[in-house]
N, C-alpha and C positions, 0 to 999 in steps of 0.2 A: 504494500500500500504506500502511494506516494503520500507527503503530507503539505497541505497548503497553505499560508498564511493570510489571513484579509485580517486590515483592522477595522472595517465599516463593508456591510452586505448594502447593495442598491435596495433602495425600499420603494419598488415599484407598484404602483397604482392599482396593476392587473389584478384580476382577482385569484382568488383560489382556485387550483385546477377542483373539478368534479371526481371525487374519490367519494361514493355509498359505500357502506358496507353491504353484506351480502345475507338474502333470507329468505328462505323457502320454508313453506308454511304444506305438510303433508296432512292430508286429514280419511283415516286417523290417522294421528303419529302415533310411532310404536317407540320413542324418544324422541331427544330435541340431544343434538351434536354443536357445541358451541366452541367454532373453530378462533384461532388467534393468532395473526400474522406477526410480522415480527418486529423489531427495530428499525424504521426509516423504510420499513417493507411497505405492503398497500395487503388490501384483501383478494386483489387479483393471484395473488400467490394461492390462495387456498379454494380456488373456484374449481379446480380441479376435483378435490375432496366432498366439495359443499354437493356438485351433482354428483357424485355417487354416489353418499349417503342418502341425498332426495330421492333418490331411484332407488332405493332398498322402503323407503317408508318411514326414513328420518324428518324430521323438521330439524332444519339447518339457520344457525346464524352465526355471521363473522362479523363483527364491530370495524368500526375504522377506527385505529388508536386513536386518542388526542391529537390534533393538530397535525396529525400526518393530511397530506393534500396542501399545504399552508405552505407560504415559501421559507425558506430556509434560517430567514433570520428570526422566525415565530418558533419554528419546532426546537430551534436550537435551544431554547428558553425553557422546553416545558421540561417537567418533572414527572420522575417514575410514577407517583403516586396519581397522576393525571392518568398515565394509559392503563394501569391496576384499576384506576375509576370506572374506565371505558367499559373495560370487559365485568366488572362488578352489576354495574347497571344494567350490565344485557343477563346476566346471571337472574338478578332479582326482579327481570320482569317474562322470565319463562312461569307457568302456569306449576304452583307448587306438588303437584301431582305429576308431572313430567318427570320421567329419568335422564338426570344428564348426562353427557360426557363433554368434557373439557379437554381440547387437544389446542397446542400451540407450536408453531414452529421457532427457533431459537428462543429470544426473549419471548418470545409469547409461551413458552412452554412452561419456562419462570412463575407466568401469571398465570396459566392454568394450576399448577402446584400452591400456587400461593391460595386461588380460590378454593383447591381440595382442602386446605387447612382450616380457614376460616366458615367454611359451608361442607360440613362434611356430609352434611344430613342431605344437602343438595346434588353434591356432585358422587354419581356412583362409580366413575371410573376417571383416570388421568393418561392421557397418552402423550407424552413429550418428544416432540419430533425435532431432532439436534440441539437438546435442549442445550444454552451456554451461560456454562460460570465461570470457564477461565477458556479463554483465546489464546490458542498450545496448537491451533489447525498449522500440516506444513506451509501452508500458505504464509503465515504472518511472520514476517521480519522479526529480526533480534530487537528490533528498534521500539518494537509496542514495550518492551519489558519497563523502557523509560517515563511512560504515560504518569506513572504513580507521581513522578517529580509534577507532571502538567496540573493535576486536581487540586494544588494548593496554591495554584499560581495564578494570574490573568492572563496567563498564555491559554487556558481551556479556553476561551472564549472568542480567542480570534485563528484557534487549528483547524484542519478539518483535514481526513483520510479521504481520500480518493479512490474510487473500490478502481482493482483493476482485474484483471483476468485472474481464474478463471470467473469472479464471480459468483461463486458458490456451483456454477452447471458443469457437469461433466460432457452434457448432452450439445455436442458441436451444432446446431441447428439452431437450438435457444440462445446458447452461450454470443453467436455471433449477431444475432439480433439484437440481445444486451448490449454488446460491444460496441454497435454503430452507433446507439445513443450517447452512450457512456463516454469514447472514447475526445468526443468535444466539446461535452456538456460543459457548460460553466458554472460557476458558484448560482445564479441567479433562477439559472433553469428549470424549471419545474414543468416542461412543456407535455413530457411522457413520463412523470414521474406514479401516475396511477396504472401504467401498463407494467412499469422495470422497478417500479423504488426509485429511492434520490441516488443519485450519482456519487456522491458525498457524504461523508459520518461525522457528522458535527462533533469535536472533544469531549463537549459539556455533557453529550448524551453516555458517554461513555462513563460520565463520572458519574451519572446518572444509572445508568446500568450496575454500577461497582453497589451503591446504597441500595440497589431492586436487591442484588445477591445478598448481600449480608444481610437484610431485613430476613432473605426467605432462607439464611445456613442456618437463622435462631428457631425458626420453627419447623426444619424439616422433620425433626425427630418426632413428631407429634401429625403428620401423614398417614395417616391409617386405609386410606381407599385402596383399592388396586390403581396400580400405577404400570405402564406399560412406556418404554422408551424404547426410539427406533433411531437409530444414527447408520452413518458411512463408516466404514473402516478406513478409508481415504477422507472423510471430512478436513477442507481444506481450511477452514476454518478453527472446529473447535474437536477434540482428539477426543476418544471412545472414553478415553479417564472422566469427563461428564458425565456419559449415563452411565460409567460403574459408581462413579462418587454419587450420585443422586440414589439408586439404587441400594447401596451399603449403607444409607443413613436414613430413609424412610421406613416409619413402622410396618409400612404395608405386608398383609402375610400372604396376599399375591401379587406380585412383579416378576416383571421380564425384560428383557436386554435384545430387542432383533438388531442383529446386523444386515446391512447391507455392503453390497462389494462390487458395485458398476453405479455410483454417482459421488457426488460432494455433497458443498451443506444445504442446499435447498432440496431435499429429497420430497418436498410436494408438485417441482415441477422438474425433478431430471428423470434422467433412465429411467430407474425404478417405479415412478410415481403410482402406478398400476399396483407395485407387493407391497408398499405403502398401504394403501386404500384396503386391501386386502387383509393385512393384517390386521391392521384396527379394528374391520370388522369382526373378524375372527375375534379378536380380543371383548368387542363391547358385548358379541351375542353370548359368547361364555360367559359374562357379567349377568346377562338378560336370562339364562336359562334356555337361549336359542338355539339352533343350527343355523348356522349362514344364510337368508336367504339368495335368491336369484335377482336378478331386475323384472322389474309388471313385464315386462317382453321376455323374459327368456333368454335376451343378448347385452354380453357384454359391452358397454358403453366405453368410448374414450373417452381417455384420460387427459 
């Protein structure tokens, strides 16, 4: 990751790109799946998931963080405790008779844990999809190990990482699609930022990420749902030591660890995205007392 310096972001007029979140409404539902995108991600990441599930007899919702869709010099401001709000409020307005399951990808997997702590009576299962508490992926420079100097400083506020290849995709197709945006985006950019995520990782979110962890290392021990993690053994981002460490410290008396072995850290939209989908189900209908069902057709849908 390159890193950038601004001291003043343009603060232009334009308005906010259009970033909904996502919500299918199955009736009946046979649950409600409450998906969670991740840092500086969008919901488009998890649309993949959201119609699968709607095609099994799920009712699907994914939030749009806080201020994700907002240009760069708004998000860079907000606080963990804003995008914990996000997904809390879509928690507390599913119908209390619904069984949930709370799945998130990277940071959003954080806040699905964090809501099995706090609602345990709500959420009956947790699936953390490359969940990250420490940034150890081959991807990341010896250079991040320096960040901790930047969170006490007024340098957090004028850094910003510049994602570069691979991006988190394994999958040559997507990956270079990200790329053509990414590769000239500017600080200001927000043009495709609801198709790819931001181009840019603002510092301050980072230190902001660092308080999400420690808040949620004091309560993992007190996790009691089924929890189920799915990572890359290649995550170029964040290393399998994640879902072992999350794993080893949750009360849960059932969890699971799948690997994967043909993508990076976005495994909702690489290679795999398909045994992804797969498994969770598997995992929620075991939760359910179910067998896997099919799709209303009989055919498997893509991914």
């Amino acid at each position: 990751m390159a890193v950038k310096f601004c001291l003043r972001l343009p603060r232009r007029s334009s308005p906010p790109i259009p970033m909904n979140g996502l919500e299918y409404s199955a009736e009946p539902s046979q649950a409600t799946v409450l998906l969670i995108h991740g840092l500086t991600g969008t919901p488009n990441e998890m649309k993949g998931l959201a119609n699968f599930f709607y095609r099994r007899g799920y009712s699907v919702l994914c939030p749009r963080l806080a201020h994700h869709g907002e240009p760069l010099h708004i998000l860079k401001r907000a606080k963990w405790q804003e995008f914990y709000r996000s997904v809390k409020e879509t928690l507390l307005k599913i119908p209390a008779d619904q069984k949930v399951f709370a799945a998130g990808l990277s940071m959003g997997a954080l806040c699905a844990l964090l809501l099995a702590e706090e609602f345990p009576e709500r959420v009956s299962g947790v699936t953390g999809l490359s969940p990250t508490l420490f940034y150890d992926g081959w991807n990341i420079p010896w250079t991040h190990c320096l960040l901790p100097l930047a969170y006490f400083t007024p340098i957090r506020y004028f850094a910003y990482f510049k994602e570069e290849p691979p991006y988190g995709i394994k999958n040559e197709r997507i990956r270079s699609k990200v790329h053509e945006y990414y590769k000239n985006a500017s600080l200001e950019d927000v043009s495709e930022v609801a198709q790819y995520g931001y181009p840019y990782f603002p510092v301050t979110l980072l230190c902001e990420l660092r308080l999400l962890i420690r808040n949620l290392m004091k309560k993992m021990s007190r996790i009691r749902v089924p929890v189920q993690l799915i990572q890359a053994s290649e995550d170029d981002m964040t290393s399998v030591k994640n879902s072992q460490f999350i794993h080893d410290n949750v009360a849960s008396k059932e969890k699971e660890i799948v690997l994967l072995h043909n993508s990076y850290h976005v495994i909702t939209a690489d290679q795999e995205r398909r045994t992804v989908a797969q498994k969770m189900n598997e995992f929620f209908c075991r939760i359910r007392g179910v067998q896997p069902g099919e799709t209303p057709n009989g055919k498997e849908e893509d991914l």
